[in-house]
N, C-alpha and C positions, 0 to 999 in steps of 0.2 A: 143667182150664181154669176161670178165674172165671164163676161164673156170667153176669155183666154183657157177656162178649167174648163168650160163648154166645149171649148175645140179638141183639147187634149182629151179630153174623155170622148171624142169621136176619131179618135187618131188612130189611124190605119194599120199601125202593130201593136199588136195585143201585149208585149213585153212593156211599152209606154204607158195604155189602158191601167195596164197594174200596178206602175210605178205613180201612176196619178193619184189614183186608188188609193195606196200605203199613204200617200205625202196626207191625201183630204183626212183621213181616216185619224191623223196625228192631230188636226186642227180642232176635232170637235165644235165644231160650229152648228147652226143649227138647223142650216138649208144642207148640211152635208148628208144627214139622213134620208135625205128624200133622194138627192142624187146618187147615193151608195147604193137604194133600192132599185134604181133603174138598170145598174151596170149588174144585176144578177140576174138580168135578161138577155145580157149580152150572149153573141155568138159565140164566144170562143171560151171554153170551159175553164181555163187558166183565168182568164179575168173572171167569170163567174162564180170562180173559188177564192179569188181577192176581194172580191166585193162581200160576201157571203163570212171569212174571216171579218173583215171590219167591223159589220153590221152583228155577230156577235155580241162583238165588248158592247152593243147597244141595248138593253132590259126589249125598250117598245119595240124593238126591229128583229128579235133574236127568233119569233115561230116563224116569220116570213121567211130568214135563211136558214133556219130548218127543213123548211117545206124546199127550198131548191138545193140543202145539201144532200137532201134524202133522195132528190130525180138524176144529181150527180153520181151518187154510190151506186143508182139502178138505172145507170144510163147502158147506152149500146155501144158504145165507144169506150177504149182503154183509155184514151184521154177524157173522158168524163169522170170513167171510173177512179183514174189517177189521180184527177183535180180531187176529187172530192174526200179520197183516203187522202191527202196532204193538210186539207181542212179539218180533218178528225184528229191528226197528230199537231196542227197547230193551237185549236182552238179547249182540246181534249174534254169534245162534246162524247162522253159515254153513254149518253141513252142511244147512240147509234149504233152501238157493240154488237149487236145481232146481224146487221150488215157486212160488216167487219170479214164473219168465217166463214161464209160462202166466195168470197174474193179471194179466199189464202189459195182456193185450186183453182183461181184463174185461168184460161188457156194463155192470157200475154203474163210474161215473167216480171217484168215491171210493175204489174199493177200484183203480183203477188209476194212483190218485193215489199212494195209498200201498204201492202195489206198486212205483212208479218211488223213491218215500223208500227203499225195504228194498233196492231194488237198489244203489242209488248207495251204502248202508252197507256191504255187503257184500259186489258185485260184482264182476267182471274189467272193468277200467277199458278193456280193450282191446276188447271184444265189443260185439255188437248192441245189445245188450241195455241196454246203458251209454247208447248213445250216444240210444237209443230214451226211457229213462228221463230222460234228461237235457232232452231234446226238449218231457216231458212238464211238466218241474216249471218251464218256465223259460215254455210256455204258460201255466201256472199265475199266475207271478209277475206278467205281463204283460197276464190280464184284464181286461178295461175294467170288469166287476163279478164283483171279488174274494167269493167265498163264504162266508158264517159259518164253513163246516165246513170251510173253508183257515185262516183264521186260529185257530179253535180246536182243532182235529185235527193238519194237517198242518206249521203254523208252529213251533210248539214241538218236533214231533219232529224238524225240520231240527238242531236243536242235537244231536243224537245222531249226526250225520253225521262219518265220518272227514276230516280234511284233503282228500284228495282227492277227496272226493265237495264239499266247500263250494268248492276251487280251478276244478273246472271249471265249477260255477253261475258262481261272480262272472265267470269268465273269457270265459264265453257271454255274459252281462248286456253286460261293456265292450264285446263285437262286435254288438249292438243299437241298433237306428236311435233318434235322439236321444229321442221321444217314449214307444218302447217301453224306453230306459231309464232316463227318470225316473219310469213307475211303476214300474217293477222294482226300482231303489234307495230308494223310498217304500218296500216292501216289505221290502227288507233293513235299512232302518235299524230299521224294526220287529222282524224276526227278532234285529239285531247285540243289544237290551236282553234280550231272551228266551234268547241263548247266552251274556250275560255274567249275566244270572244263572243261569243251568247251571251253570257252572263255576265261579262264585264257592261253590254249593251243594254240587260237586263237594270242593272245597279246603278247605272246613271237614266 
């Protein structure tokens, strides 16, 4: 590995670590495997949830980021817990679904924000657990004061959501009394610019 991606991937903010992370992960090369396994050792759970996404898209690499997205989901920290449900709606690893419903009654709100995001991606549209999560995101949508860490965290990962999980938000929104649905549609016309650039990013 070049020296210079060796120093970056020891760089002292964990928001660079990640950004390192994303750039290796786009090159596919063939020493990048081995260095993508090291940073899901890292200390700080956000990078160990970027490395852990990468290492995914890889067949030979994907039980090893299993096994540390599985000590993320049953970590002791909300930001473990959080890294790790953000890697279930990015990667939409479903065999971790049982992990998923014990996180919806988190005692931090954040991570049971984004335990109802990982449910809706991945869920049985028929169960509690749906209909629970769906409860959660659309309280969300209808705060009277919307959170930083909603529109920077949990906004964005809506666009990872499958059809079915975006059909029954808007579909709950139109059964909303008139006042709670024009913040809720203030709110999705927000998220509508942040999933058309998904998927424009997606398409090229």
């Amino acid at each position: 590995m070049p020296y210079f991606v060796h120093d970056m991937l020891g760089h002292a903010d964990p928001a660079v670590r990640c950004k390192v992370i994303e750039a290796l992960s786009e090159l596919k090369l063939e020493y990048i495997d081995f260095s993508l396994e090291d940073m899901i050792n890292d200390p700080s759970p956000q990078v160990r949830a970027t490395a852990i996404v990468a290492l995914w898209k890889i067949p030979e690499r994907k039980a090893a980021a299993g096994i540390n997205l599985l000590n993320l989901l049953e970590g002791k920290s909300s930001e473990e817990k959080a890294a790790g449900l953000k890697v279930l709606v990015k990667t939409g690893a479903s065999e971790f679904l049982s992990q998923i419903e014990p996180l919806l009654g988190d005692s931090d709100s954040r991570v049971q924000a984004l335990a109802s995001l990982a449910y809706l991606a991945l869920g049985n549209r028929d169960s509690a657990s749906w209909d629970k999560s769906t409860e959660r995101l659309i309280a969300l949508l209808i705060s009277p004061t919307l959170t930083e860490y909603f529109h920077q965290e949990i906004l964005p990962l809506m666009a990872c959501l499958k059809e079915d999980g975006l059909d029954v938000i808007i579909m709950e929104v139109v059964m909303l009394s008139e006042q709670d649905k024009k913040q809720a549609i203030t709110v999705l016309q927000e998220f509508y610019w942040i999933y058309k650039k998904y998927t424009e990013s997606i398409e090229h």
